[in-house]
N, C-alpha and C positions, 0 to 999 in steps of 0.2 A: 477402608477410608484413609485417604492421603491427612497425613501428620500436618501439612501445610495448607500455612488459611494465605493462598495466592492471590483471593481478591477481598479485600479487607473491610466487612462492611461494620467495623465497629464504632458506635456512635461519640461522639464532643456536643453534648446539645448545647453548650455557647458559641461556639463556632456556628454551629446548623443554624441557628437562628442570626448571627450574621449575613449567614451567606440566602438565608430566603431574602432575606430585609434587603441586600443588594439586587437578589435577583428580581425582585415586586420593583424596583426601582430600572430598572433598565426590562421590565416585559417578559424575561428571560424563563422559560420554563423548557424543559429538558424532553426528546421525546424518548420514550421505553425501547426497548429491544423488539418488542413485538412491533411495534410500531415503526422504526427502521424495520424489519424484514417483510412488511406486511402494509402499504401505504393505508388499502383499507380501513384501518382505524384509526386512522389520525382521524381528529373530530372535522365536522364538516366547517365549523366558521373558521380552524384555520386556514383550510383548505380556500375558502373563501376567499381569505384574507391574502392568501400567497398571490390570487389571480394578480395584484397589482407590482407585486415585488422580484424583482430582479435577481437573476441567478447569484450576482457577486453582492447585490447588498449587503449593507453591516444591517442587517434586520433582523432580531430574534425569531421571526418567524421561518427561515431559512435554517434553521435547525433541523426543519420536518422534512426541510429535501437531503438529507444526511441519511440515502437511500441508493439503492441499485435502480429504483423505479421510475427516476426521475425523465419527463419529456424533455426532448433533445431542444429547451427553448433558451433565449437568453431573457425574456420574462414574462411571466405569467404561468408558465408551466408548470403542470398538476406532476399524474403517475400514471405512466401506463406499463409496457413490456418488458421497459428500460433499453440500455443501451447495447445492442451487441450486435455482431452479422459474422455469418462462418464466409472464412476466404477462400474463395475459389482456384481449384488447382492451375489455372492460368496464374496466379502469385504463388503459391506455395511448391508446385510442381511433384505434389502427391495426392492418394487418392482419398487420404482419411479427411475425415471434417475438421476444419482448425475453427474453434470457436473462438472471438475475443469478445472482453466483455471491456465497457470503458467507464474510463472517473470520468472524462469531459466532462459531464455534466452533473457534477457535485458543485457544492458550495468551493471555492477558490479553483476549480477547476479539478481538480484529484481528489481520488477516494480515500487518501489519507487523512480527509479532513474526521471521517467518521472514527479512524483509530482514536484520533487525538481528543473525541469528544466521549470516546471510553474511555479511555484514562482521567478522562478532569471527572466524567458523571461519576463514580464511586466515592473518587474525596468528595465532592460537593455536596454529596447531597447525606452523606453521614456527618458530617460537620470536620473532615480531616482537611478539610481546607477552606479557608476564610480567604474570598476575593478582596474584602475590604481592607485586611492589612496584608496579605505575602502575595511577591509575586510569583507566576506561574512560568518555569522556566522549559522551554520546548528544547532538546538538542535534535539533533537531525542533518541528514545529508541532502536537506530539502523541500519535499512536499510537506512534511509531520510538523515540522514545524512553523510554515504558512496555516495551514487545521489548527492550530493551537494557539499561534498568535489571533487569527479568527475567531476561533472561541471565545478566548481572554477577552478581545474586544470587543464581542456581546454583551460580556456578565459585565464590562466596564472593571477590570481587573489589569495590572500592570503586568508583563508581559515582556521575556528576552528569549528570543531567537536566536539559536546558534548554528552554524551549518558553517561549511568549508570556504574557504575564499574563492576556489575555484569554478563554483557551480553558477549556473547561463545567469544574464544581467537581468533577465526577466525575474526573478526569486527576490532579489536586491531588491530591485525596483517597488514590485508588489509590497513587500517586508514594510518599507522604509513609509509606504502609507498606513500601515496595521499596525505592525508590533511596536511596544515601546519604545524598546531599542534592540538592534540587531549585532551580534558577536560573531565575524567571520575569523576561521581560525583556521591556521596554516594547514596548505595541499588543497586534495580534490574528494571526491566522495570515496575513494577507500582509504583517507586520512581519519578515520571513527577513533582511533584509540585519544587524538586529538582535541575533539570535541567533549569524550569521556574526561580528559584533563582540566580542561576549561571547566566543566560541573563540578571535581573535586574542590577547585580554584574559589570556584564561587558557593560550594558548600563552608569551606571554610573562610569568606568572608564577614559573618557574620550578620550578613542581611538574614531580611525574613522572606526568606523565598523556599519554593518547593520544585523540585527537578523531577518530570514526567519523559522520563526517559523511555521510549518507546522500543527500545534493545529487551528491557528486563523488565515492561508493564505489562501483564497479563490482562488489564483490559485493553490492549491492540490485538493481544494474540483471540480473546474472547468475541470482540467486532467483528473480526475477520473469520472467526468460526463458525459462526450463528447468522449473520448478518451474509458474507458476502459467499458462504456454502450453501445456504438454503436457496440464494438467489442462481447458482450453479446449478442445483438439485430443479428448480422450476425449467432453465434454459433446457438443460436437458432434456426434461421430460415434454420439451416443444419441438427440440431438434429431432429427438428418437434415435434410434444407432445404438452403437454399442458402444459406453465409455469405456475410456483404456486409459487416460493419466490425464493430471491436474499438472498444468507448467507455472512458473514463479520463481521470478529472480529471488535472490536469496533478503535483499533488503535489511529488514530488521525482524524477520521473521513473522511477522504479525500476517502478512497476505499466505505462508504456507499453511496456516494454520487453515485454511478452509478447507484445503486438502485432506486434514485429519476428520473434520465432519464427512465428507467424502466418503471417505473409507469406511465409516461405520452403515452406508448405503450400496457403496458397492465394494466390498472388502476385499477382491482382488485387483483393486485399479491401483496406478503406482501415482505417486507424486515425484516428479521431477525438478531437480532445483535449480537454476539458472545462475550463472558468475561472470566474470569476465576472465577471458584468459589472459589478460596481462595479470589478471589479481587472482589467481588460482585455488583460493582457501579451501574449496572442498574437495575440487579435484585430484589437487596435489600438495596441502597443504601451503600453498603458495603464498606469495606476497608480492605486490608490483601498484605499480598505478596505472589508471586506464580512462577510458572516457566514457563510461555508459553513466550517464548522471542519475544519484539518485536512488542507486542499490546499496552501497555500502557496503565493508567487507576486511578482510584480515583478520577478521574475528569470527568466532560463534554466537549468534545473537543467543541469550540466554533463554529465550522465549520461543527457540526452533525445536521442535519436537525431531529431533534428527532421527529418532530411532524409526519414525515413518516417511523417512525418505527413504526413496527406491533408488535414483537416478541422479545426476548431476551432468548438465550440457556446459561447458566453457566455450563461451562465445570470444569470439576475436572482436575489437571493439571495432576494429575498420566495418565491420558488418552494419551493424546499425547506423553508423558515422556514414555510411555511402545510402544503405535503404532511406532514410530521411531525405534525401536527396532524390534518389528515385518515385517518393511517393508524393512530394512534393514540389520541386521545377518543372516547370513547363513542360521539357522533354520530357524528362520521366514518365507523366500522367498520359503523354503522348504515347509514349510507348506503351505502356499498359494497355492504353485503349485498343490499338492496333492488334494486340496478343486477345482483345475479347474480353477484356477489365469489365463492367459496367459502369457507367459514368456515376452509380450509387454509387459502389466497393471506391470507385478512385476518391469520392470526398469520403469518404467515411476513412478511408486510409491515414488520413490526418488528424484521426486521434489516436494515431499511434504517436507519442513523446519517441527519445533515446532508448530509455528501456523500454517499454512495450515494443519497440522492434528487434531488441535483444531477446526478450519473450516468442516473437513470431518464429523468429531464428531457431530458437531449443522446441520450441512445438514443432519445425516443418524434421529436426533433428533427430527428435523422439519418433517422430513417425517413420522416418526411414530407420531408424534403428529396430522399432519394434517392425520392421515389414507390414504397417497397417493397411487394411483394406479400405473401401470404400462403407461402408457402415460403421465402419469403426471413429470415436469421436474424441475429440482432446480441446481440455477448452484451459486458457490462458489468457494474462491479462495485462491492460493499457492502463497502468498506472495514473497516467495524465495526457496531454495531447500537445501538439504543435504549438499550439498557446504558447508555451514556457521556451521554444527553441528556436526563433526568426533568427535570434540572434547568433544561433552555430551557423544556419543557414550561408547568411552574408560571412561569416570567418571561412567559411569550408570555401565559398566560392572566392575570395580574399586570396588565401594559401591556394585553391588547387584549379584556380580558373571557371572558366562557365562548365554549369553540366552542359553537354556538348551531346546528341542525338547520339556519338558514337561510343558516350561516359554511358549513358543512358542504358545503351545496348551489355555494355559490358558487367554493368553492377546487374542488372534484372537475371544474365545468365552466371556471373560468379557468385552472386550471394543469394540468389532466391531459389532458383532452379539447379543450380552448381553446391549446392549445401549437401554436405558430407556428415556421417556420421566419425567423424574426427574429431578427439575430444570430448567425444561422449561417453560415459559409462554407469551402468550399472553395479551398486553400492551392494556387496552382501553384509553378511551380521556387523563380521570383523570391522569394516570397511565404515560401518555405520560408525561403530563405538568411538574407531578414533578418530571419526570429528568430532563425535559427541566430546572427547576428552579434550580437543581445544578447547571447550568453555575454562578449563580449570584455568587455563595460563591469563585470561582475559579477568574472569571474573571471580576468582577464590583468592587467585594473587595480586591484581588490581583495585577490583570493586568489592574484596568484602563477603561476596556469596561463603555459604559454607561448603567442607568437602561433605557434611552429610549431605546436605541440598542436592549438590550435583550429582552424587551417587543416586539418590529416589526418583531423579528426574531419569536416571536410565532403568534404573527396578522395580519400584513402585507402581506397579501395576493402575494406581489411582491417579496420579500423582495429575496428570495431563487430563483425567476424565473429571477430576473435580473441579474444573474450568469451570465448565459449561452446567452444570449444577447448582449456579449463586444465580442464572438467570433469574429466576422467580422470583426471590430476596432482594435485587437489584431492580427488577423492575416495581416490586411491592413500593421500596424505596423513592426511588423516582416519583410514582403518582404522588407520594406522603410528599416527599417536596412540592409538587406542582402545588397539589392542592392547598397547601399552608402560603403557596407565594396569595392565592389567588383570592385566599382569607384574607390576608393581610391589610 
C-alpha cells in the first residue's frame, strides 16, 4: 500500500457545514463518479429538470452533463452514446480506425470542465474547503480554468483564473463573464512555469484563497481515469477491432491518465503522448514556444504517470495551424467532399479545436509508425471545438491570405495524407526515467514536492494504483454532502 494519501478525504466538519449551507443556498449538489461514468443513475427529476436548461447555463443542474454521455444539443439534451465518430481513411490516409471522442459538448464547451470539478469535489465536500470565505484559484493554459471558474460560479464562490496572455480572445471573452477576476500572465501556453509564479505570488499574499492546480491534483488525473477510460472501454467495445494505443497531448497530464485504466484492460496497448515540436520536452528534452493552444509544456506534469508512456509524437504546430483551416473554410470542406468526406465527418470535423487536430496528427503518426492494419483501432481526443478558435481563423487568413482551392489542395496532401513518421518515437525503460526525472527540476526545486515523492512515483508499485481506490470513499462522501444539502 502507497505511503501517500494523494486524494485527501480528511474531514473540518466547520467548514463542511459552511460549505453545505452555501451549497443548499445556490441548489448546488455534486454528482458521484458513478454517476459521471454512467448517466443512468442520475435520478430521474434531475433528468427532468435538465429537459429545459442549456448546455452553457450557470445552472446547478448542468453538473449532471459533467459526462462523455451528453446529446450533441445546445438545450434540452439528455445522454445517449456521447460524442465520437472514427475518421475515414480519405482524412487520415491509413487503414487503422482513428477513433475521436469530443468535449463539445460539456458544460463550457471542453472536458476539462469535469477535471476541474474533481479537484474542487474532494475539498468540498470533506470541509477542506469553504466557498463562503476563500477563494477558489484555477491556474491553466485555458480550458481548466474556464471548468473552474464555472464551478466557483455555481457554488457562488469567488474565483481567479489564470492562464497565459497569449491564448484565442474567445477564453478572455468567456472568463470575463464567469470568473471573478481573470490573471493573464506573460507568453503563450508553453509559458506554465509562469502561471506556477503567479500562484507562489498569490500564496504569499496573504488572502484566503486555495490554488487547484490541475499539474499536481490527483483528482484530474482520478476524472480522467474512471470517468473518461471507462467511456473508451464502452466506444471500444461498439467499434470492435483490435486496440493498439490511447493518443493525448501531454497537457497537464490529467487526460493520459485514462490510458493507464486502459492498460489494466488491454495491457499490451501503448499510450502515446503528444507535444509540440517547437516545445520538444518529451521528445528531446526540449524547450521553445509554439502555437497548439492549450497543452502546456516545458515541464513534467507532476500527475503523468510517465513510466506508462510508450511513445511520444512531436507535432510541428504548422500542422494543426493549416488542418483548422482545411476542416473548416469553404475550400477545405470543398475538398474533402470531393475525396468522399461525408457531409457527417465534414461537420463533425469542427469539434476538432487546435489541439485535437495536433491529437488527429500523432494518431494518423502512430499508425503509420506502428504499420497498422485495418482492424487495428486507436482512439484519441478533441479537447474542445471550433467554438474557442473563429478568431485564429480570421488572423490565419489576415497573415496568409484566403484559403485558396489550391492552399486547400496542398494542406489536405502535406499534413493529412503526406504525415510521416518523423518525429515520432518509441520510449524504452531508460528513456522513460529521464523524463520521469524532469519532474525533480520543476517540482522538488520549484514547488516543494519531496525527493522521496518523486522517487515512489517511479518505484512504488502502488503509488499510481492507489488513485483509483478512494473512488468508493469519495463517492460515499459526496451522497453525505448531497443529502445534508437537501436536509437542510
Amino acid at each position: 500500500m502507497s505511503n501517500y494519501d494523494l486524494i485527501d478525504l480528511k474531514i473540518n466538519e466547520k467548514k463542511l457545514a459552511n460549505a453545505i449551507g452555501r451549497a443548499k443556498e445556490k441548489g448546488f449538489i455534486i454528482p458521484t463518479y458513478a454517476q459521471m461514468k454512467n448517466p443512468d443513475l442520475i435520478p430521474d427529476e434531475i433528468k427532468e429538470g435538465l429537459k429545459t436548461v442549456g448546455l452553457t447555463d450557470l445552472n446547478p443542474l448542468n453538473l449532471f452533463r459533467i459526462n462523455w454521455h451528453n446529446e450533441p444539443k445546445e438545450t434540452g439534451g439528455l445522454f445517449g452514446k456521447g460524442n465520437y465518430f472514427v475518421l475515414p481513411k480519405e482524412v487520415t490516409g491509413v487503414d487503422a480506425k482513428i477513433v475521436v471522442i469530443s468535449g463539445k459538448y460539456f458544460p463550457t464547451g471542453s472536458h476539462k470542465v469535469g477535471a476541474a470539478v474533481s479537484c474542487l469535489a474532494p475539498r468540498l465536500v470533506t470541509g477542506q474547503f469553504d466557498p463562503t470565505t476563500t477563494q477558489a484559484v484555477w491556474p491553466s493554459t485555458g480550458n481548466y480554468c474556464r471548468g473552474g471558474a464555472y464551478d466557483s460560479a455555481l457554488l457562488g464562490c469567488e474565483s481567479i483564473a489564470i492562464l497565459p496572455e497569449g491564448m484565442s480572445r474567445e477564453r478572455f471573452d468567456w472568463l470575463e463573464a464567469v470568473a471573478g477576476k481573470t490573471i493573464a500572465t506573460p507568453g503563450t501556453e508553453s509559458n506554465v512555469k509562469e502561471i506556477f509564479d503567479k500562484c507562489w505570488e498569490l500564496r504569499n499574499s496573504g488572502e484566503d484563497l486555495m490554488i487547484f492546480n490541475q499539474f499536481d491534483e490527483f483528482g484530474n488525473y482520478l476524472w480522467h481515469y474512471d470517468i473518461t477510460g471507462a467511456y473508451i472501454e464502452d466506444i471500444l467495445n461498439e467499434v470492435g477491432g483490435k486496440f493498439h494505443s490511447y493518443v493525448s497531448s501531454t497537457g497537464s497530464g490529467g487526460t493520459l491518465a485514462a490510458g493507464d485504466y486502459l492498460k489494466t484492460l488491454w495491457p499490451t496497448s501503448k499510450i502515446v503522448a503528444a507535444e509540440a515540436l517547437q516545445c520538444p520536452t518529451i521528445y528531446m528534452n526540449g524547450f521553445g514556444e509554439h502555437r497548439i493552444e492549450g497543452i502546456g509544456d516545458k515541464h513534467i506534469p507532476w500527475i503523468h504517470n510517465v513510466k506508462n508512456t510508450d511513445a511520444v509524437a512531436a507535432i510541428d504546430d504548422e500542422i494543426p495551424m493549416n488542418m483548422i483551416r482545411l476542416f473548416n473554410e469553404p475550400e477545405g470542406k470543398k475538398l474533402l467532399k470531393s475525396k468522399g468526406v461525408s457531409d457527417e465527418v465534414i461537420d463533425k470535423l469542427q469539434w476538432a479545436g487546435i489541439s485535437g487536430c495536433g491529437n488527429i496528427a500523432s494518431a494518423i503518426k502512430t499508425a503509420k509508425y506502428f504499420e497498422l492494419k485495418e482492424d487495428d483501432v486507436i482512439v484519441t481526443v478533441l479537447t474542445d471545438s471550433m467554438d474557442l478558435y473563429e478568431s485564429r481563423l480570421v488572423e490565419m487568413t489576415e497573415l496568409h491570405g484566403e484559403f485558396t482551392e489550391l492552399e486547400a489542395y496542398r494542406v489536405y496532401h502535406q499534413y493529412l495524407q503526406g504525415l510521416n513518421t518523423e518525429y515520432f518515437k518509441e520510449l524504452n525503460y531508460r528513456e522513460r526515467k529521464a523524463v520521469h526525472n524532469l519532474k525533480y527540476y520543476t517540482w522538488v526545486e520549484q514547488q516543494g514536492k519531496t525527493y522521496e515523492e518523486i522517487c515512489a512515483q517511479w518505484d512504488d508499485e502502488d503509488y499510481w494504483t492507489s488513485i483509483p481506490k478512494k473512488l468508493e470513499d469519495l463517492d460515499k462522501l459526496i451522497i453525505a454532502f448531497n443529502d445534508a444539502v437537501k436536509k437542510l
